[in-house]
PARO-135581 format. One record per residue (C-alpha): x, y, z. Coordinates in pm, whole numbers, plus 50000, padded with zeros to 5 digits. Example, Ala and Ser with C-alpha at 12.3 -4.5 7.8 and 13.67 -1.06 7.14 Angstrom:
residues 2
512304955050780 513674989450714 
***
This chain:
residues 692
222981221630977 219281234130848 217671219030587 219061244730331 221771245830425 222581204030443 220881204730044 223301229829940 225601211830078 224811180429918 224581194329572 228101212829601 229391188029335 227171194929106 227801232929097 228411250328727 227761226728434 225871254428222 222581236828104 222641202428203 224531216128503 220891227028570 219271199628482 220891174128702 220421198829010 216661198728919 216131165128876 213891143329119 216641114829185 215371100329485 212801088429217 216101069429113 217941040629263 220701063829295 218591082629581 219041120629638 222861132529592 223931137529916 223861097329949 225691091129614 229001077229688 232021095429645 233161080929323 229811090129140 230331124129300 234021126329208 233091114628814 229901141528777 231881170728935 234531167128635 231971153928363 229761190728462 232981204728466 234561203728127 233661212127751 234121178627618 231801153527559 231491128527810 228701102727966 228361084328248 226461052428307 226201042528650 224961006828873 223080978328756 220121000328641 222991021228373 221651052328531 222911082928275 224531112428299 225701141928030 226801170027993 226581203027781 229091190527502 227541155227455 223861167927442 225001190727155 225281155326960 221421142727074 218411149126860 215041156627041 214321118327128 216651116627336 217781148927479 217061160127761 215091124527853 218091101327863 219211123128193 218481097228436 217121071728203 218231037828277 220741027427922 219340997527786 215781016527782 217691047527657 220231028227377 218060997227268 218651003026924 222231005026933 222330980927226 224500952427028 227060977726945 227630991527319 226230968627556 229360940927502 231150970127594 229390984827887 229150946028003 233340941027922 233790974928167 231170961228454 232830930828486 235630947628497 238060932228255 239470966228116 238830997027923 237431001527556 238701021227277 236891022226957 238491050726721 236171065526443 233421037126548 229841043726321 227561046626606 223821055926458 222291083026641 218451091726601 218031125426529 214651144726448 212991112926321 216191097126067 218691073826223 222051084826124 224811069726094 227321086726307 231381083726350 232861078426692 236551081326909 235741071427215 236611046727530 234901032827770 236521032528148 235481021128463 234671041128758 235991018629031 233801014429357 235490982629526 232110964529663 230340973129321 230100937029135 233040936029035 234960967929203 232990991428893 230521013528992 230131028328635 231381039628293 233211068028222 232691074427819 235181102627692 234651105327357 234401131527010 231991133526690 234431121726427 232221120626147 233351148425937 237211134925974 236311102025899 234411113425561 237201133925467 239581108725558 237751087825285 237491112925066 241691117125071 241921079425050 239671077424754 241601110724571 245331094524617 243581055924452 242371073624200 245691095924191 247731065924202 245841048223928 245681078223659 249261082123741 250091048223692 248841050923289 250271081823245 253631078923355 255151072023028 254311107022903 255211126823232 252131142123230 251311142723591 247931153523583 247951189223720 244581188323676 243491161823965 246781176924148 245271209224153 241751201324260 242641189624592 243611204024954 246011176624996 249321183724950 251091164024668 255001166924573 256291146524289 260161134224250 262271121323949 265171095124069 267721129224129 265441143724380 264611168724145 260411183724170 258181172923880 255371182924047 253701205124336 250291212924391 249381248324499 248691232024862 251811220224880 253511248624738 251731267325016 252561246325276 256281239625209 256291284525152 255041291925527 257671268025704 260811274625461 259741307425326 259951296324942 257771280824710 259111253524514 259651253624135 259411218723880 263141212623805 264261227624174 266471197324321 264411196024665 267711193724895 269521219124772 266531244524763 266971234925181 270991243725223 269851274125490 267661247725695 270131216825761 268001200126009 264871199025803 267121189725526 268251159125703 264901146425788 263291152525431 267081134625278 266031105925449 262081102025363 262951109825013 266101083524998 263761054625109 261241056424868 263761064624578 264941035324728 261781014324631 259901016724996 256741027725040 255701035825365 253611065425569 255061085625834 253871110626090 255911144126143 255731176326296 257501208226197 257671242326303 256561274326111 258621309226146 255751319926373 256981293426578 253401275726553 253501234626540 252171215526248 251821180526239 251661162325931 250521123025765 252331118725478 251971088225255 255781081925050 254951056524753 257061049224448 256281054124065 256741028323848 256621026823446 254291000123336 257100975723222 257970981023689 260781002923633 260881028823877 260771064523764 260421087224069 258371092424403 255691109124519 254181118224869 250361130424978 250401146925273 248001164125485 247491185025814 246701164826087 247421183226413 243671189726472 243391151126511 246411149226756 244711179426940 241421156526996 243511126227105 245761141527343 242691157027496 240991125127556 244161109627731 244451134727917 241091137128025 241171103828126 244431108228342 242801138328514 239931112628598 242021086828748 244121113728948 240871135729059 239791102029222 242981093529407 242941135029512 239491129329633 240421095329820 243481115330032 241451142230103 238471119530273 241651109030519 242941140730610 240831154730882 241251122031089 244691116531005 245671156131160 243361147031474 245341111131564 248851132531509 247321167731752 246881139531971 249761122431981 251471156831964 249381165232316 251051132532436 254751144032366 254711181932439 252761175832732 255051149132866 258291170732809 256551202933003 255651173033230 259641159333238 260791194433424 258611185833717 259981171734036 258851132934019 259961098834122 261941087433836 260061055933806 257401078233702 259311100233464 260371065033235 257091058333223 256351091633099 259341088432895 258051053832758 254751069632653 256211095832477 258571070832266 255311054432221 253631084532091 256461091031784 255851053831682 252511064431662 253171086531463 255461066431237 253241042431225 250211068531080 252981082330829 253201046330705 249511039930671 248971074530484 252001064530272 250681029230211 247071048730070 248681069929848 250661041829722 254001060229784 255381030830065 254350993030107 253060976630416 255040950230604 253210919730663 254490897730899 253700865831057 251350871531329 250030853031615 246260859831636 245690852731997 248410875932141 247630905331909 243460904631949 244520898032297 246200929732354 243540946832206 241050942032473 241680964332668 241290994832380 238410975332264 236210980032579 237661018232590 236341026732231 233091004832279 230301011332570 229680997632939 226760979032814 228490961132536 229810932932633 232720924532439 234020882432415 237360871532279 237560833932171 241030827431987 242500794532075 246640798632129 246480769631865 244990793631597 247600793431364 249600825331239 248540842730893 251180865030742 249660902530732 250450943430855 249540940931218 248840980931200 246440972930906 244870945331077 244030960131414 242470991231251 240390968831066 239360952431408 238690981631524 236270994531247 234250962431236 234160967131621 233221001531602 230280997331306 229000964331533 228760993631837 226841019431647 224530993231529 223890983931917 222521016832051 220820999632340 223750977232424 224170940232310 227070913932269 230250917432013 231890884631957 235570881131814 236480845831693 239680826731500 239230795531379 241410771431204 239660753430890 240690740430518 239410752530236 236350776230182 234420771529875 232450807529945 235880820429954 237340801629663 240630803229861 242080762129910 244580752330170 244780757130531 242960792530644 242650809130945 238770824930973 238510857531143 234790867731262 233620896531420 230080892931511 227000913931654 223830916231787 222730946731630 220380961131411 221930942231124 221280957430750 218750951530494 219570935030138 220440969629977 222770982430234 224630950730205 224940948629873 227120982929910 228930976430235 232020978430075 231731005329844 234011035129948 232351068930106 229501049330159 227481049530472 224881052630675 225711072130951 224711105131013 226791135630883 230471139031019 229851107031171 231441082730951 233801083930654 232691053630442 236551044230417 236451022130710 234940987830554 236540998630212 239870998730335 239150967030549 238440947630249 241490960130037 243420950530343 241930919530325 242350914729948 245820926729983 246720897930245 245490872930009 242620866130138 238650867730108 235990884730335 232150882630324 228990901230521 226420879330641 223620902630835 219610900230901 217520931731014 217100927131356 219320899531435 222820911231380 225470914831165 229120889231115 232070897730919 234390870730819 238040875030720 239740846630579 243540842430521 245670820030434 248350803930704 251930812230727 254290786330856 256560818730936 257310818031308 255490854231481 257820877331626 256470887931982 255290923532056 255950942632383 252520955932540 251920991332549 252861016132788 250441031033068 250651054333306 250161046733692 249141073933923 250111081834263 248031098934520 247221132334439 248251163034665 246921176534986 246411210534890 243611200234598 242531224234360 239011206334339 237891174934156 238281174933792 236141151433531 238201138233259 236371129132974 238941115532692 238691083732459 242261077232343 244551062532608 247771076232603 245861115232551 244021106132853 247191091633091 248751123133003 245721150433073 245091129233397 248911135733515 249171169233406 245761177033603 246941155733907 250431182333862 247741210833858 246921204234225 243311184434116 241751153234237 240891135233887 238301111433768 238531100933451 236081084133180 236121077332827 232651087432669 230341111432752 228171090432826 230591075533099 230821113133225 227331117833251 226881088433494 229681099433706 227811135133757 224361113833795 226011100534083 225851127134277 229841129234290 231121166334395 233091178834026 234861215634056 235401211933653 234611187933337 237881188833086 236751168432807 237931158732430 234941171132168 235551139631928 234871109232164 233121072332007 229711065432147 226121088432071 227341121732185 230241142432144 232291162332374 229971198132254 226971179532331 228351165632652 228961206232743 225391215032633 223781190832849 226061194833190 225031229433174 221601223533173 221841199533464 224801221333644 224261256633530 227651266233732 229891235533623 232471249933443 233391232033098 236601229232918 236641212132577 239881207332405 240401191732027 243011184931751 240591196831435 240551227231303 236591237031293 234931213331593 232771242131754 230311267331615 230331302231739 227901304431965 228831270932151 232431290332085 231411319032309 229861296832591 232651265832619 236311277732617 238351255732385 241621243032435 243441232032107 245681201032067 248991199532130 248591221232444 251191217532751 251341221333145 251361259733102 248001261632845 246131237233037 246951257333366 245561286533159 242521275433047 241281257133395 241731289833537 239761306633276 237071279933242 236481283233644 236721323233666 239621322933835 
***
């Protein structure tokens, strides 16, 4: 990827926006401790794609430094001091003199012990010089990042200007006091004070104790005419004016009857106009009284709210589209991965049932047969872990026996890792058993095993240790634990790096190289077991990653070991020597045996690094079949580049499971064989790769 091309890239989240859509493309923020955007993790990303993407106003503080972000809609509310210089400010710089009203907050969100919602809040803004005072609905959420502090990587603030509602709330509250007070002094003559009744946009209806109208104001007259198609008249008797609409008489029967009945009370209501257009209303019932207490009628004040209910059901939902843009975003990181492990275990089964027809010991077909069965576990098993991320199906923990499990691992161990790592297991068959998904657990051997071997380019020593102990104050866990370690000699990482380790889509790796999931998921697997796990690491001197759970006194149920193929001599008649360069074991039993069927001698490695060796060697190869997405420095298209420019006339066959593995040119120059292929395809493409 050029330069250009790899920026455009990284700013692909931060595409549209309008003018601070602009602004935040421009912006220098490697000058930040955020670093450019391509590095910002995936939350950060997630949470500025939808802040740049909507009209309503919404900020975003972000890390220990409170780093901001805006959009179009909030910066409307800004005066010159701090538009457009809060973009990328740090807050408390920003906000100091508002900084006792929102920094509790901010801090209650950090440490993450909830959400904030403040409705019609006075917030002073400073605009052009004056420092207003300025009316706020807003909430404050968290932006979770698990290895952030406390699992928050920043706040989300959704909010809406307010001011003008609050002021004419106020002014409504202070018209029906003083309504209710003249009224109150002026019952005894029935005057109702048109007047006051008249001057105002609320809508007032006044009762005697027969339900008959004393009083309308032209607002409600107009209202109560564009629902019912009538305006009212004094001396009308309301519920009989309302024989043609039954249901609407119902529901106004019963408001009326309660505060006849003495009860004052406020309700909110919606209703429907002929036009079929919704209108919600507040309406405030209250009783009038004669001075001497007796009661002489009703009254209600009412006015059109469904603006406000407009603004609060777009700030839930805004909210709910953050939380479920997050989860999208989460899935989507997992599916490329997740369709390569089933293409491969699909290779495994619809190779093995073109391999089933052939004439074979049948020793050797149950074996294939075995593998197969293996293969749709596998598969299961992948359903299950996808299931378990998306929250749609729980893992099963079970009691497990540490030493048999990391035990059987070996061997895939030293097949993902390199010939000059060498890899020691120390778990004592006293270690007792902790109680955890044994899927869950070896994939998060397998990351930490995998991150200790890209940290040990030039080779080094990976140690894997249990050990029985009680109590860990570091931990805070008490009772008897079982600690886990996986430990390196690698480059180790500096203070910063491990201060993130856990956050999710972070990483250092280069581009397509690593996910950032891999430690994330490790330590909610962890967490979700009950138990603790800390980094310790020095530049230089390694890296070692302890998992601590608790023991189970539930007895470990004992696992059968997987199944592998054997091979038996290969036929006279050879079609040549192939190289077969594939990582994952059961792909590779089955490629070897279906090559073996093809008439080939076969040597098979797991890297290309592995392959290269085996060419350096000066052994004779007729072909090199090898997987594109392998562990170790250099992929299976890189492995093709440089074969042919030691052995012009080796052919090359690459084969994968992704969807978009090879560029065009390398395309035209390297046949590709996709995943699931069988006996027939791979025939094919041999044939094509060598000429024949």
């Amino acid at each position: 990827m050029t330069d250009a091309a790899k920026r455009l890239h990284d700013f692909d989240f931060l595409i549209g926006g309008g003018d601070m859509g602009r602004r935040t493309r421009a912006f220098d923020w490697a000058a930040t401790p955020l670093g450019p955007p391509g590095q910002w993790p995936q939350g950060l990303k997630t949470a500025t794609r939808l802040l740049l993407g909507t009209q309503h106003p919404m900020f975003i503080w972000w890390g220990d430094e409170l780093i901001q972000f805006y959009n179009d809609a909030y910066a409307r509310s800004l005066g010159p001091e701090q538009h457009p210089s809060a973009l990328g400010a740090r807050g408390r710089e920003c906000w100091a003199h508002i900084w006792p009203i929102i920094g509790p907050q901010i801090e209650q969100v950090m440490d993450n012990r909830g959400s904030t919602w403040n409705e019609n809040q006075i917030v002073p803004i400073l605009r052009h010089g004056v420092l207003e005072d300025v009316c706020w609905t807003y909430s404050f959420s968290p932006i979770n990042e698990v290895t952030a502090g406390n699992g928050v990587g920043g706040v989300l603030v959704v909010c809406a200007e307010t001011t003008e509602f609050v002021l004419e709330k106020q002014r409504h509250e202070a018209r029906a006091e003083t309504m209710e007070r003249r009224f109150a002094t002026a019952v005894a003559e029935r005057d109702v004070l048109a007047d006051v009744v008249e001057a105002t946009d609320d809508m007032i209806q006044v009762l005697d104790m027969d339900f008959r109208i004393l009083a309308a104001n032209h607002a409600h007259a107009d209202s109560f005419e564009r629902l019912f198609g009538m305006r009212p008249q004094p001396g009308d008797h309301l519920l009989r004016i309302l024989d043609a609409f039954p249901e609407a008489q119902a529901r106004i029967s019963k408001h009326w009857t309660r505060v006849l009945g003495g009860e004052d009370f406020a309700i909110r209501e919606q209703y429907e106009d002929p036009q079929g257009e919704q209108i919600i209303y507040d309406a405030r019932f209250s009783a009038m009284r004669a001075p001497d207490g007796r009661q002489l009628g009703a009254y209600v004040i009412a006015r059109d709210a469904t603006r406000q209910v407009m603004d609060e059901a777009r700030l839930l939902e805004a909210e709910d589209r953050i939380r479920q843009t997050q989860k999208i975003e989460a899935l989507g990181q997992l599916t490329g991965g997740v369709a390569h492990d089933f293409n491969n275990l699909l290779t495994v089964v619809a190779g093995g049932l073109d391999m089933i027809d052939q004439p074979m010991p049948e020793e050797r077909r149950q074996r294939m047969l075995g593998a197969m069965r293996q293969a749709v576990e596998r598969g299961a098993g992948l359903s299950r872990q996808l299931l378990a991320f998306s929250r749609r199906q729980q893992l099963r923990p079970e009691p497990i026996d540490l030493a048999t499990q990391i035990g059987g691992m070996r061997e895939l161990l030293e097949r993902s890792l390199r010939g000059d790592i060498e890899v020691s297991i120390r778990v004592a068959e006293d270690t007792w058993p902790i109680e955890v998904d044994a899927g869950e657990l070896e994939l998060a051997i397998l990351n930490l095993s995998v991150n200790a071997r890209d940290a040990m380019p030039e080779g080094g020593k990976l140690v894997i240790e249990a050990n029985n102990t009680s109590g860990d104050e570091r931990a805070e866990l008490p009772g008897d634990l079982v600690h886990l370690t996986i430990t390196d000699t690698g480059s180790g990482m500096s203070a910063e790096v491990l201060r993130r380790v856990f956050e999710p889509f972070f990483t250092t790796k280069g581009m397509g190289k690593g996910s950032g999931l891999g430690l994330a998921q490790t330590y909610g697997f962890v967490r979700g077991s009950g138990g603790a796990i800390h980094v310790d690491s020095r530049p230089g001197v390694g890296t070692t990653v302890a998992m601590i759970f608790p023991r189970t006194h539930g007895i470990p149920t004992k696992r059968q070991a997987p199944c592998t193929f054997r091979y038996d001599q290969p036929p006279p008649d050879s079609q040549g020597i192939a190289l077969v360069v594939e990582d994952d074991e059961r792909v590779a039993a089955l490629a070897v045996e279906m090559v073996r069927q093809l008439g080939y001698d076969v040597l098979h490695v797991s890297s290309a690094e592995a392959a290269l060796g085996a060419l350096a060697n000066g052994r004779p190869v007729d072909v090199v079949f090898s997987d594109v997405m392998m562990p170790g420095s250099m992929n299976g298209v890189e492995l093709a580049r440089e074969v042919r420019l030691r052995q012009p006339t080796l052919p090359v066959l690459l084969t994968s499971g992704y969807e978009s593995v090879i560029g065009a040119e390398d395309l035209e120059r390297f046949p590709l064989l996709r995943k699931p292929y069988g006996l027939e395809d791979l025939a094919n493409a041999l044939r094509l790769a060598r000429g024949l």
